[in-house]
C-alpha positions in Angstrom: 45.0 53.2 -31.2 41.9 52.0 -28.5 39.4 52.4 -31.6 41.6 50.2 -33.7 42.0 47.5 -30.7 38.3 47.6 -29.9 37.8 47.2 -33.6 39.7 44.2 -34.1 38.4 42.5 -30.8 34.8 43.4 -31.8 35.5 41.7 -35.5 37.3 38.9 -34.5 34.7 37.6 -31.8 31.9 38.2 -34.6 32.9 34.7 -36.0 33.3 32.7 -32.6 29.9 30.3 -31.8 28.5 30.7 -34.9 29.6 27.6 -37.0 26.3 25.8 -35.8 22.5 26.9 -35.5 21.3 27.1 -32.2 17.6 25.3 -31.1 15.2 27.6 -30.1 14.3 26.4 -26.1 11.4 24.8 -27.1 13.0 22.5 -29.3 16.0 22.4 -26.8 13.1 21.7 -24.3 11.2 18.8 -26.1 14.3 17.0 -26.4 14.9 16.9 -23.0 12.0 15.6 -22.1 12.3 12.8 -24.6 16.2 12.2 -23.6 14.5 11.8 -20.3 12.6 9.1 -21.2 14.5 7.1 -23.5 16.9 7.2 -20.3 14.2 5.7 -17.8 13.1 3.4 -20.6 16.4 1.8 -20.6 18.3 2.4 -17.8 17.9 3.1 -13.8 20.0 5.4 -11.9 21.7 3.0 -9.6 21.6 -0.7 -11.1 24.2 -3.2 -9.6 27.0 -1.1 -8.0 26.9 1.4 -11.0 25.1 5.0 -11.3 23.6 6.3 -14.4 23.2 9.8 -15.3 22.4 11.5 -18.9 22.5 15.1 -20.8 20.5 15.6 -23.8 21.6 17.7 -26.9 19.4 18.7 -29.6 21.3 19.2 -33.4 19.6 21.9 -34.7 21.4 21.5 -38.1 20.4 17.4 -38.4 16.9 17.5 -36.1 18.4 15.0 -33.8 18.2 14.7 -30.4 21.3 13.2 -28.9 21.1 11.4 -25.4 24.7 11.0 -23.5 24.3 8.2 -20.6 27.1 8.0 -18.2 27.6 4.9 -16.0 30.2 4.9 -13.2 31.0 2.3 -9.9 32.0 -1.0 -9.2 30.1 -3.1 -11.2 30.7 -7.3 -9.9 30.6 -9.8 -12.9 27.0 -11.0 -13.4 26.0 -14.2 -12.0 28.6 -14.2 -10.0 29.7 -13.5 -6.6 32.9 -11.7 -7.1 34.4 -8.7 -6.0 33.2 -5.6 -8.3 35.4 -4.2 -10.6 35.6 -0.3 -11.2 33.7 1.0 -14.3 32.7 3.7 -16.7 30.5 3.9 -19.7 28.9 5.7 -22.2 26.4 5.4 -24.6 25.6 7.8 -27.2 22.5 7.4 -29.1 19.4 9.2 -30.7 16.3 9.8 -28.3 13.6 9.3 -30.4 15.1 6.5 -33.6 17.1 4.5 -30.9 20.1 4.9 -33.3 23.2 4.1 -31.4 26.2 6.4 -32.6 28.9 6.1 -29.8 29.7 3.5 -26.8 32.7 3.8 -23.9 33.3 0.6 -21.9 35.7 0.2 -19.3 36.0 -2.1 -16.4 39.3 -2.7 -14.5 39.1 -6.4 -13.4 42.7 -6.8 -13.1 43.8 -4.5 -10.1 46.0 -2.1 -12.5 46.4 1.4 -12.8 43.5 2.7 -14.7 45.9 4.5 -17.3 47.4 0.7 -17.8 43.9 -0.8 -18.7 42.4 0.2 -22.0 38.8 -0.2 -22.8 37.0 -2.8 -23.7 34.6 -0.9 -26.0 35.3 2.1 -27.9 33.7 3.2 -30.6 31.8 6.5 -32.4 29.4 6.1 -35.5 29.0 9.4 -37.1 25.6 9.7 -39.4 27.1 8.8 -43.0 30.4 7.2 -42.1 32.1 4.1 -41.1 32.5 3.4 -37.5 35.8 4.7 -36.1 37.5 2.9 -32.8 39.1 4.5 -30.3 41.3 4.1 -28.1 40.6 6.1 -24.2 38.0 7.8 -22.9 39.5 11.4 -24.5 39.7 9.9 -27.1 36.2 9.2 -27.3 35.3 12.7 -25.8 37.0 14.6 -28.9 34.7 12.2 -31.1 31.5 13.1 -30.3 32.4 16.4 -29.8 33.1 16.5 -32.8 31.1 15.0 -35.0 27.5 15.3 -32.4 28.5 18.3 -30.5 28.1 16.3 -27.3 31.2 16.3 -25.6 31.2 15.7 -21.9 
């Protein structure tokens, strides 16, 4: 009877994790590098109340080299002098074409519950397919996971 368990455990985990080619490090490796600069290229880590931070994925199966920026604070309204606002983004696009295939914005000017405020942006461009909107932050999440095997 343990032969017959171990037998079924060892088959069924077989199949797990391989439904996408993994990079070898060096390739894993070079996109970092260029994720890092496409990041300092167009954003700082802390810019006007609001801190930036990235994670780079390379798609062995497309030879793309995905860049995930995240940008949380309290961002105040530009040119202006009001109070800041919380706020989260992100911005999915290719390190090395510039191709932008996902973007998350959310501010909450109006003093709600964050859960009451949708986002102002929200939308994921998968390679080959019309742009699909979205609705929250999830929402978004599931998305790239999906289609860029990105997810946060």
């Amino acid at each position: 009877m343990k032969s017959i368990l171990v037998l079924i455990i060892a088959t069924a985990s077989l199949g797990f994790g391989q439904s996408k080619p993994h990079a070898p490090l060096s390739q894993q490796k070079v996109c970092a590098e260029e994720a890092r600069k496409a990041f300092n290229k167009s954003f700082k880590a802390e810019q006007d109340g609001v801190s930036y931070e990235f994670t780079s994925h390379y798609d062995a199966q497309n030879s793309v080299c995905y860049v995930l920026v995240h940008g949380s604070g309290a961002a105040r309204p530009s040119g202006t002098n009001g109070s800041p606002s919380p706020y989260v983004s992100y911005s999915l696009f290719d390190a090395i074409e510039g191709r932008t295939y996902g973007e998350y914005v959310w501010i909450n000017s109006t003093q709600k519950k964050y859960w009451e405020v949708s986002p102002m942006m929200c939308e994921v461009r998968p390679r080959g397919t019309d742009k699909m909107l979205c609705h929250s932050d999830d929402e978004f999440d599931q998305l790239i996971d999906k289609y860029f095997g990105i997810g946060r």
